[in-house]
N, C-alpha and C positions, 0 to 999 in steps of 0.2 A: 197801106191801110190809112184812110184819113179818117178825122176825127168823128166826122157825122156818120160814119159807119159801122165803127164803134156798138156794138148790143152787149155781146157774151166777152164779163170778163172771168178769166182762169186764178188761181192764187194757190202755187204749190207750195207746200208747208201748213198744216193750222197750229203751229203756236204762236205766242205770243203776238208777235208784228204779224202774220198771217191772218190769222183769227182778226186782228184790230183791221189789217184792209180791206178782207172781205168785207165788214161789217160797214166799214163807208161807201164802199161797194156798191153794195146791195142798199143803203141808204138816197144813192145818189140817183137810183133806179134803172142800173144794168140788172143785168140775168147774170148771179155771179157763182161758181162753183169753186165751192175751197176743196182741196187734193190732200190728203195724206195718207201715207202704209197704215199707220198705227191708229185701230180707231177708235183707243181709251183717249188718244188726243182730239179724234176732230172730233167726241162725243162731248169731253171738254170745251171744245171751241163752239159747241154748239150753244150748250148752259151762258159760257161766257159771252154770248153775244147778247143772250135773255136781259141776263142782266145789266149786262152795259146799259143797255134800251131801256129796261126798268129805269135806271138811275136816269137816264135823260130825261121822262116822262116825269120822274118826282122834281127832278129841277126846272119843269117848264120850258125845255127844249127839243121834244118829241111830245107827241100825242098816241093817243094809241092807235088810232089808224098810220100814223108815220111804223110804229112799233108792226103792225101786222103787215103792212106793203115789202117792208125790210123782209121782214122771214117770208114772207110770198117768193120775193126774188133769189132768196142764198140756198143752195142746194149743197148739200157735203158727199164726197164719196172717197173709195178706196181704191178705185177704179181708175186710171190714166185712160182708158179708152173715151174715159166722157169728159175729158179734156180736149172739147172743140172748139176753141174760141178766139176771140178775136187780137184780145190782147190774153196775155200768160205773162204773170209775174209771179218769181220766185221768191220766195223767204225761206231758205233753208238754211242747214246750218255752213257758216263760213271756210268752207273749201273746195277750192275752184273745181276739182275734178269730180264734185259731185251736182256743182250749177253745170257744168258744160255736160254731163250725162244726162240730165233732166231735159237742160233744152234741146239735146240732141235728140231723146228720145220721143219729147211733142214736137218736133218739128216732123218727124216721120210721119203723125199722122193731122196734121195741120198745115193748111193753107201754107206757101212761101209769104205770103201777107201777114201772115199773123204774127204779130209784136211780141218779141219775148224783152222782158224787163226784167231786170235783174233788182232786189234791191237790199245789194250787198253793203254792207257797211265801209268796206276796205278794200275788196280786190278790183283791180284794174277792172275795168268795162272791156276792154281792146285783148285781154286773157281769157275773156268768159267767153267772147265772142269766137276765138280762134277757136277753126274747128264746125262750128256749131254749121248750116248750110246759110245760104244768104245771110251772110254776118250783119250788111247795112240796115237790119232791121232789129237790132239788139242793141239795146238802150239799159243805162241805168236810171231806177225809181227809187230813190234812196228815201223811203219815210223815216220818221223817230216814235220813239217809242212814250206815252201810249199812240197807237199809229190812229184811235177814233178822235184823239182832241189834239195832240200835236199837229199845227199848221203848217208846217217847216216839208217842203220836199225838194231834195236835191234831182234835179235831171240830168243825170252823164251821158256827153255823150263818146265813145271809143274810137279809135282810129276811123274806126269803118262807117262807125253811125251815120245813115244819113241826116242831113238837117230835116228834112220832112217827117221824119220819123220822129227827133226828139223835140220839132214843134205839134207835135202831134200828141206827146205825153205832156206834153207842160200842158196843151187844153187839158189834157184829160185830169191832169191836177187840177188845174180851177174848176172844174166841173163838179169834183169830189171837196170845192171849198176847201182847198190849200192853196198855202205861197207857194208857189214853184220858184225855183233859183238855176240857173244855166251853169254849168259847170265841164268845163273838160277834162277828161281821164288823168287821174293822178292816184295813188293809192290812198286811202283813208277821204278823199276828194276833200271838199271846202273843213266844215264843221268835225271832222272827224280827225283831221291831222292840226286842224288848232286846239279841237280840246283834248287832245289823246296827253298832252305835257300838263292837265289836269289829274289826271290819275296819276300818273307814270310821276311824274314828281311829290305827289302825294302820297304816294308808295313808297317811294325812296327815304321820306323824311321817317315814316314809320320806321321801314329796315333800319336806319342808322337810331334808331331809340329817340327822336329830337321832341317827337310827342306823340299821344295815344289818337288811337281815330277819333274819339267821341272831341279832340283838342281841336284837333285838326278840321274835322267838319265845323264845328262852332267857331273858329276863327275867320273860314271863308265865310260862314253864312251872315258873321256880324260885316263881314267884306264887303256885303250884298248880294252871295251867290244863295241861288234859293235854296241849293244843295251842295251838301260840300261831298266831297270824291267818294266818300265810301259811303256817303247813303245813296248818293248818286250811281254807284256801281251795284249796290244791295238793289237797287230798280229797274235798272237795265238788265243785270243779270251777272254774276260773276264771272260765269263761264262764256258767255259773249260777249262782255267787255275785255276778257285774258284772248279770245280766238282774235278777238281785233287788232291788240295791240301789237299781238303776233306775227299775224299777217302785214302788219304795216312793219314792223323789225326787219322780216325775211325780205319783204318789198323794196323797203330802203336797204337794202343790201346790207342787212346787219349795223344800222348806223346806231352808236351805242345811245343815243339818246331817246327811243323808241321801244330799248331794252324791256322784256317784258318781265314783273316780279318774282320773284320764289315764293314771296308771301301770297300771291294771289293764286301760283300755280299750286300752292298747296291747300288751299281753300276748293279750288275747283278740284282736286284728286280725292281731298274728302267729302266730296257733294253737298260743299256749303256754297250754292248757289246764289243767296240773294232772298229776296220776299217770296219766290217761288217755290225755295225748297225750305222755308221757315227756317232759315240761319244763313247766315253769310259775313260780313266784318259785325252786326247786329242780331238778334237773334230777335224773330217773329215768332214764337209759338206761344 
């Protein structure tokens, strides 16, 4: 698939990062259709797109013709059948044997052309791919989260990746007005295994008592970080910054510095997620 060929882009999952690429997606003026089973979430992702668009319109960086083109082009369904397209990127939730089911499953009714991008925070690119048919066409799209104003996208590419392929997604990032950044398969890739001893050691000072979060954030942030670890993780998301860290632990083969917390798996077992589910190291309600 090259780049000027590019019409229909796919985006399985509508939360959070889902919902946010559709919507640059469809901004950037592909035909984009976001995928999900559950459709209290892509009814969600739909509201949540309004308003995004709303908010760009009152800050003077949409118009409402921009706002009505967007919703022209994004079409939502429950249906995998109407997943025909050109490129299919994934954002579901972080494990492997459910990214390799997905693209296994649109690849059956999708071109050998058709680009499946992954854009996993942490698992190998060259794990998702195994398996999948013409693997040289599976790439990672690693956006950040919010995925409509974060500029930042990692390109991976995995054993098999052809170069063609993951020069194909780096345009298709500047086209969607992001950095793109080159990156070869490694677990957690660039940004994600340097800042993962952001949390994880932040966590750790917590467990040993040495001081409270609200200490802890305000010490980084007088640092110059704009976010210190646990408001930073209350926004990302509790439960997928603990699935990351995880998988980067298992991936380095259990190497104890990557260790993921008690304190945080006990946060995600009582569904204190973050600003999503109004509590998490902070309480939003």
């Amino acid at each position: 698939m090259k780049f000027e060929d590019i019409k229909t882009i796919g985006i399985v999952g509508a939360g959070t990062m889902g919902q946010g690429i559709a919507q640059i997606c469809a901004q950037a003026g592909y035909k984009t259709i976001l995928f999900d089973i559950n459709a209290t979430v892509l009814d969600k992702a739909q509201k949540t797109t309004a308003t995004n668009l709303d908010k760009g319109i009152e800050r003077g960086k949409l118009t409402i013709a921009d706002k009505e083109a967007t919703l022209a082009n994004l079409n939502f369904t429950g249906n995998t059948l109407d997943m025909h397209c050109d490129v299919i990127i994934e954002a579901v939730v972080e494990r492997l044997e459910v990214k390799q089911s997905i693209f296994k499953e649109l690849a059956d009714i999708n071109s050998d052309q058709t680009i499946l991008a992954s854009n996993t925070s942490s698992i190998p690119i060259t794990r998702i791919a195994a398996g999948v048919p013409n693997p040289e066409r599976v790439v990672g799209m690693h956006f950040f989260n919010p995925a409509h104003i974060m500029k930042l996208v990692e390109v991976i590419s995995g054993a098999a990746t052809s170069p063609e392929i993951a020069l194909t997604i780096k345009k298709l990032a500047l086209k969607l007005e992001k950095t793109p950044v080159m990156a070869q398969d490694s677990p957690g890739f660039i940004v994600n295994r340097v800042a993962r001893h952001f949390y994880v050691e932040g966590l750790k000072l917590l467990e040993e008592g040495v001081a409270d979060v609200e200490t802890i954030d305000k010490l980084m942030q007088a640092s110059g970080f704009k976010m210190g670890p646990f408001e930073l993780m209350d926004l990302i998301g509790v439960d997928t910054n603990f699935s990351v860290t995880t998988s980067m632990f298992e991936a380095f083969h259990y190497d104890p510095k990557f260790r993921p917390s008690r304190i945080q798996q006990q946060k995600v077992d009582a569904g204190h997620h973050g600003r999503k589910s109004g509590k998490g190291f902070y309480d939003y309600k």
